[in-house]
N, C-alpha and C positions, 0 to 999 in steps of 0.2 A: 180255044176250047177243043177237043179232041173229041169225033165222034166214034163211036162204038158200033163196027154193023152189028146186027140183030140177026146172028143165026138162031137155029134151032135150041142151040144148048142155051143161049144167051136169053134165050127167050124162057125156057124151062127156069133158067136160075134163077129168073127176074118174078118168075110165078111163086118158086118155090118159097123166097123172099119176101115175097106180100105176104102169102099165106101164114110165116110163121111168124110176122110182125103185127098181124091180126088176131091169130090166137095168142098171143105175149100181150097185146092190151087186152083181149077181153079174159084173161087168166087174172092180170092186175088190177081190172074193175072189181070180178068176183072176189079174188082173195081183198078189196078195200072195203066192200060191201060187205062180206062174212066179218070182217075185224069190229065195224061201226055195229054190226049187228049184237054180234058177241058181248061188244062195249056196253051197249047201250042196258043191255038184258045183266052185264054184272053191275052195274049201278043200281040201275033200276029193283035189285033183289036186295039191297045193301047187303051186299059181301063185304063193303069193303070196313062194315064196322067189326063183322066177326073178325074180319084179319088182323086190326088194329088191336083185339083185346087180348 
């Protein structure tokens, strides 16, 4: 195994790295929650008989 010291920059990279790996799932939760939401409300209106006609 090869270890890595942990300077400064190495430490910044490794924050900056959480950080946009946390806002990347909580973007992915919202944009799956707005989809079902979305989903749910054109069902629920029956769009989908007007589209069919």
């Amino acid at each position: 195994m090869v270890s890595i010291p942990l300077n400064e920059e190495n430490k910044h990279n490794l924050l900056i790295g959480v950080i946009m790996v946390i806002l990347a799932v909580l973007f992915l939760l919202y944009m799956g929650s707005s989809m079902v939401r979305s989903t749910k409300a054109f069902w629920e209106e029956g769009n989908i008989e007007r589209l069919l006609e």
